[in-house]
Rosetta silent file (secondary structure, phi, psi, omega in degrees, C-alpha in Angstrom):
SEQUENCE: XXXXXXXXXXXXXXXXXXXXXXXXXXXXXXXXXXXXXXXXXXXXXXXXXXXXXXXXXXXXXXXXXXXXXXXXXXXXXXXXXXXXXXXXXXXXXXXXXXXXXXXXXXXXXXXXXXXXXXXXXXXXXXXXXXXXXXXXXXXXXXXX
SCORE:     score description
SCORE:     0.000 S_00000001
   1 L     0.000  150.972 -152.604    0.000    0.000    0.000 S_00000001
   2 L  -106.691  119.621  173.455    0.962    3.553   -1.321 S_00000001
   3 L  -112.939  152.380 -167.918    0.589    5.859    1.961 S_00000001
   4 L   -83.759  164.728 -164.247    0.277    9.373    2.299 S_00000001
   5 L  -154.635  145.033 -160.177    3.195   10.553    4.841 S_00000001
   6 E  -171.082  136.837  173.648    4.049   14.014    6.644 S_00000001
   7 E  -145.840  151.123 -159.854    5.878   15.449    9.245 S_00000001
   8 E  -128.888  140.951 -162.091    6.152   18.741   10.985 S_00000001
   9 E  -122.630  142.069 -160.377    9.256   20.617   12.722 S_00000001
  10 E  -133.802   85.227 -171.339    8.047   23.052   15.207 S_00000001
  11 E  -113.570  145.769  152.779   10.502   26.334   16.845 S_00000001
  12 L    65.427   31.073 -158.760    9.494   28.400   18.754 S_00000001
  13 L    65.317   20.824 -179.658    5.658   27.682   18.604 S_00000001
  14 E  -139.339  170.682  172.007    5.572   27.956   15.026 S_00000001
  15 E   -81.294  155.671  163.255    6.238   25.473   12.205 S_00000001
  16 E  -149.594    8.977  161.428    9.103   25.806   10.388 S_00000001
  17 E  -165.163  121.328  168.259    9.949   22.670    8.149 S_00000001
  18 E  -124.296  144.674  157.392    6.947   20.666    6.929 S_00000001
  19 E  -121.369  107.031  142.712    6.443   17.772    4.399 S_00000001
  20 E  -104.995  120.477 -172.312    3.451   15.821    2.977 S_00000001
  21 L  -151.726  137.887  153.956    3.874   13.284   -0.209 S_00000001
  22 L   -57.956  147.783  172.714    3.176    9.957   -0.991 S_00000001
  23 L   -56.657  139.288  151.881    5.641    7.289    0.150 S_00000001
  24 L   -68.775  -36.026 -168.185    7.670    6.375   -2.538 S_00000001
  25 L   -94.607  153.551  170.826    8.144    3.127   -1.457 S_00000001
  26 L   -85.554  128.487 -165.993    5.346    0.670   -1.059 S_00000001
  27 L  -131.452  140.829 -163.007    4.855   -0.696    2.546 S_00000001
  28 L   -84.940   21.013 -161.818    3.384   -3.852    3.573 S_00000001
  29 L  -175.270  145.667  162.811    1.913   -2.635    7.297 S_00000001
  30 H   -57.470  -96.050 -171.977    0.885    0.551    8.776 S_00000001
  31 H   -14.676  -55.954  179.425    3.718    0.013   11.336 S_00000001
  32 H   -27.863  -87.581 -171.420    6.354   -0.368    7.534 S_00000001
  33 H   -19.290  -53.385  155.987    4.633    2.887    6.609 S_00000001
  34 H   -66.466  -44.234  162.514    5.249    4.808    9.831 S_00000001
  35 H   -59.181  -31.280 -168.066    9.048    3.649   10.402 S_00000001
  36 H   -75.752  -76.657 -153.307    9.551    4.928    6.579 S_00000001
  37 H   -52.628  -26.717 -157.315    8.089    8.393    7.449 S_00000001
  38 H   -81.460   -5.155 -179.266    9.924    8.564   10.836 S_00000001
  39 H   -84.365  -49.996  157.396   13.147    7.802    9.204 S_00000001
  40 H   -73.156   19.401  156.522   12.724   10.718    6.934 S_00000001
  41 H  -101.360  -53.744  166.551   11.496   12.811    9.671 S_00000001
  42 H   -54.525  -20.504  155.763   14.716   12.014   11.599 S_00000001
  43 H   -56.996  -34.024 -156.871   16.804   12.723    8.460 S_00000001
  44 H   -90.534  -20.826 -168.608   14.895   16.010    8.053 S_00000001
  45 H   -89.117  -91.877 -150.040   15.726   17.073   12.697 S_00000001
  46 H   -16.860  -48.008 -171.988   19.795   15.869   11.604 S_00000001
  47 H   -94.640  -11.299 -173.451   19.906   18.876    8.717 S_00000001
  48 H  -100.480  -59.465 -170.580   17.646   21.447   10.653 S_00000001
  49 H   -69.563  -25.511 -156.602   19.921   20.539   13.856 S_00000001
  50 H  -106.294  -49.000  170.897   23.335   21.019   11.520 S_00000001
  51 H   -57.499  -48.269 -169.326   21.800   24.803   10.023 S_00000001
  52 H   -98.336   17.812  139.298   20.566   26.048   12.979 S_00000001
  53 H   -69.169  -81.278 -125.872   24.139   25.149   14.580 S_00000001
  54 H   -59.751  -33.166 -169.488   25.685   26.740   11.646 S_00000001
  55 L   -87.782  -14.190  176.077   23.532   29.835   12.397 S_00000001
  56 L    70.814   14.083  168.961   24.817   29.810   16.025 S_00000001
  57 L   -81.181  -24.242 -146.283   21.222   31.776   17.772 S_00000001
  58 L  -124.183  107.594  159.835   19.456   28.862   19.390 S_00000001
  59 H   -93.899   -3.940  175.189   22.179   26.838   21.823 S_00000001
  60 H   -48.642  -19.212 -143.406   19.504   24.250   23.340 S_00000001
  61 H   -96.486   24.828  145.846   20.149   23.077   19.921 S_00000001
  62 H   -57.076  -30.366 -167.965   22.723   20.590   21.367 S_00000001
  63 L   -89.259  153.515  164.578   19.914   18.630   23.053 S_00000001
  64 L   -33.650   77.216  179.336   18.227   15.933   21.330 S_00000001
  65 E   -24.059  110.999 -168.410   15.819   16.127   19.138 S_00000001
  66 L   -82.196  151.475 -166.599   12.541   15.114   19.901 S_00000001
  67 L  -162.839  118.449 -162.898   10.765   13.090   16.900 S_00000001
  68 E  -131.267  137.843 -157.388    7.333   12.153   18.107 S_00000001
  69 L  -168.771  133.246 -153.236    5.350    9.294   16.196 S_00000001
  70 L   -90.536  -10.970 -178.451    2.050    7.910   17.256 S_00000001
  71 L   -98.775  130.744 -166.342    2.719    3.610   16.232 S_00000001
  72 H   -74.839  -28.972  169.723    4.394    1.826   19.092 S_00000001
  73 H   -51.603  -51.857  178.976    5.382   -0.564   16.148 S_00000001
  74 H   -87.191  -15.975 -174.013    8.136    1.793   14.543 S_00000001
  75 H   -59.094  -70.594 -157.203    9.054    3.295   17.571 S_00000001
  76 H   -53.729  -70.717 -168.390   10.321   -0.309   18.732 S_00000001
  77 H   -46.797  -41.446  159.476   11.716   -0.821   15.395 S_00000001
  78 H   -40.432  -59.613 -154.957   13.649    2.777   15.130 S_00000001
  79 H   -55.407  -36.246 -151.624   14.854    1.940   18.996 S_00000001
  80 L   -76.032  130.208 -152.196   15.773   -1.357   17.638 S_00000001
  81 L   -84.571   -8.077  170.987   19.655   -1.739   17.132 S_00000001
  82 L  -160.762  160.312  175.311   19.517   -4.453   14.387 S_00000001
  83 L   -42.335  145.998  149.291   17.404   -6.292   11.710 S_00000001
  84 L  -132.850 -173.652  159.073   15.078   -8.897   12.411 S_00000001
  85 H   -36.800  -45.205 -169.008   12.563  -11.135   10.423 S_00000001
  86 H   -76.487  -20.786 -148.097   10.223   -8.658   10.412 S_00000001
  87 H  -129.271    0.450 -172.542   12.266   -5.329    9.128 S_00000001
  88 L   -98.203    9.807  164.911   14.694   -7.228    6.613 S_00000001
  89 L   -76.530  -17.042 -160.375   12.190   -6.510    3.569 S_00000001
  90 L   -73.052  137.117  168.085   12.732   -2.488    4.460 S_00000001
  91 L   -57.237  117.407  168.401   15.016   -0.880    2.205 S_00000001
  92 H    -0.708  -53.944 -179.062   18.503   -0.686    3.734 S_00000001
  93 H   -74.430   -9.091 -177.192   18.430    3.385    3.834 S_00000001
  94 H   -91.061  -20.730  174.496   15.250    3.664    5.868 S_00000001
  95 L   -44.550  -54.094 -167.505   17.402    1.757    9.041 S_00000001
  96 L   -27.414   10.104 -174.283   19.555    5.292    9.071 S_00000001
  97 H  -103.040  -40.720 -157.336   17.073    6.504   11.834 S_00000001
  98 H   -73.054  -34.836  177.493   18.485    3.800   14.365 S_00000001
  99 H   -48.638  -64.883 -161.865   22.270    4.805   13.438 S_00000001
 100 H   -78.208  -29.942  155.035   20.844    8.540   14.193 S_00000001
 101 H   -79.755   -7.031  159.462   19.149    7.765   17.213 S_00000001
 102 H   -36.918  -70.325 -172.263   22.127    5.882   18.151 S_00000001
 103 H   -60.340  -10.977  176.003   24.481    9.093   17.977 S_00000001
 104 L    93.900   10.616  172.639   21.903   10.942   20.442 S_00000001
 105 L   -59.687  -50.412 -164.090   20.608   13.487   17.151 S_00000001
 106 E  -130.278  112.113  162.667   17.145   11.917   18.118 S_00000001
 107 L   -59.979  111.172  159.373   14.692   10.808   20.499 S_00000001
 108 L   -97.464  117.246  160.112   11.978    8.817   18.845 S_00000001
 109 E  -128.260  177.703 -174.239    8.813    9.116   21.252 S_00000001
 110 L   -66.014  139.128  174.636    5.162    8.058   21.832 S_00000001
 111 L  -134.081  132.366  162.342    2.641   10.493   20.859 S_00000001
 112 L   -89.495  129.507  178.557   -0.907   10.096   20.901 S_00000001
 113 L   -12.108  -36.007 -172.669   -2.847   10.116   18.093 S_00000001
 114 L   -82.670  -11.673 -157.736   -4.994   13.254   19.449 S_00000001
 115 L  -135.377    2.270 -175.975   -2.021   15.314   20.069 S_00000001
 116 L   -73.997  123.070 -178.145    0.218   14.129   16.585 S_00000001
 117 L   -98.700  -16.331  171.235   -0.099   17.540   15.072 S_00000001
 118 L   -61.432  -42.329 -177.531    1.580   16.233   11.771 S_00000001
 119 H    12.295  -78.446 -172.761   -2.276   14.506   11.301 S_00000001
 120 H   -38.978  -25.006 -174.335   -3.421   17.388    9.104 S_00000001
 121 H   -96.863    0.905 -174.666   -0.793   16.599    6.591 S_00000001
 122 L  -126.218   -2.424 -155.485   -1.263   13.007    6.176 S_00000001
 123 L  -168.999  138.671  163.899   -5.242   12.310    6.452 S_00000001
 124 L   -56.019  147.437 -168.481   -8.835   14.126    6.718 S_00000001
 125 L  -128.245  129.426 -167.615   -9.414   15.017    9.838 S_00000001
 126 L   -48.295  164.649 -176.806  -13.120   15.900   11.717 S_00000001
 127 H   -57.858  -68.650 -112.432  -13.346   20.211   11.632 S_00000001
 128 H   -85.401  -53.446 -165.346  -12.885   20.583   15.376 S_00000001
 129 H   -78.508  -10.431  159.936   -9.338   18.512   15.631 S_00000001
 130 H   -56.324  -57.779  175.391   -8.013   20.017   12.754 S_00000001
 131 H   -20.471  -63.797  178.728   -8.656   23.169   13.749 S_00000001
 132 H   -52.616  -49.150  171.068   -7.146   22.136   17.472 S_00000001
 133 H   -49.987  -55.756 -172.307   -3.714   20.833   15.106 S_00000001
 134 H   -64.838  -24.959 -174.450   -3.207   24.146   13.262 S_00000001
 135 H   -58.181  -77.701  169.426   -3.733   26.159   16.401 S_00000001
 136 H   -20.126  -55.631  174.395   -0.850   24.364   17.394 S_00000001
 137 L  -108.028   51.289  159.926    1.117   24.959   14.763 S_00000001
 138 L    64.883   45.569  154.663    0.615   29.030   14.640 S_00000001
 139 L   -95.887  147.249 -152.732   -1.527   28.629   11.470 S_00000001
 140 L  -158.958  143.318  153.286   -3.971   31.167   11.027 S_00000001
 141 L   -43.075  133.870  171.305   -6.389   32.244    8.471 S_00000001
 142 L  -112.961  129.184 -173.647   -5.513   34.929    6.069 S_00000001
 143 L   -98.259  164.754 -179.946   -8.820   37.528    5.695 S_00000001
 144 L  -100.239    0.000    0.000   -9.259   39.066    2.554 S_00000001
């Protein structure tokens, strides 16, 4: 199955690096599907943590990156330190999240579904909790 997939980077109460696209790759399990985005979410906090050293304003940005991801399935599988049976269909390049949580770049953690604020970018969503996501992420209506 072709899934739609999105992540959202959030300073300073506002967004500031977003993605939504289909997966390129075809994944056989919602869990597949979610380790794929979170590896390319954790690719995307590695170059946003190496620029905003490089700009030298924010110094928390030593600390770990938090990378928040609502299936307890890739979470295990990021955390996990080698292949198994289950992960050795995954393309080679999507493992890179466990190398980078390895080095301390990233924290993958549990999020609940109600509170994943990427949502809006990967699925329709009821009025009220969309709303409740963009609020989150400083998005606001532009009047005419």
């Amino acid at each position: 199955m072709i899934r739609q997939s999105g992540f959202v980077f959030c300073l300073n109460g506002g967004a500031v690096s977003w993605k939504s696209s289909k997966q390129d790759t075809v994944a056989d399990s919602t869990t597949e599907a979610e380790y794929i985005a979170a590896s390319e979410a954790a690719k995307e906090a590695v170059w946003i943590k190496k620029f905003i050293t490089g700009l030298g304003v924010i110094p928390s940005i030593v600390d770990v990156v938090d990378l928040y991801c609502d299936n307890n399935g890739a979470i295990a599988q990021a955390k996990e330190p080698k292949s198994h049976q289950r992960s050795k269909h995954i393309l080679r390049h999507f493992h890179l999240i466990r190398e980078i949580i390895y080095r301390g770049d990233v924290e993958i953690c549990k999020v609940h579904s109600d509170y994943n604020i990427a949502d809006p970018l990967t699925k329709p969503l009821a009025q009220q909790k969309h709303d409740r996501h963009t609020d989150s992420l400083s998005i606001r209506y532009v009047s005419d």
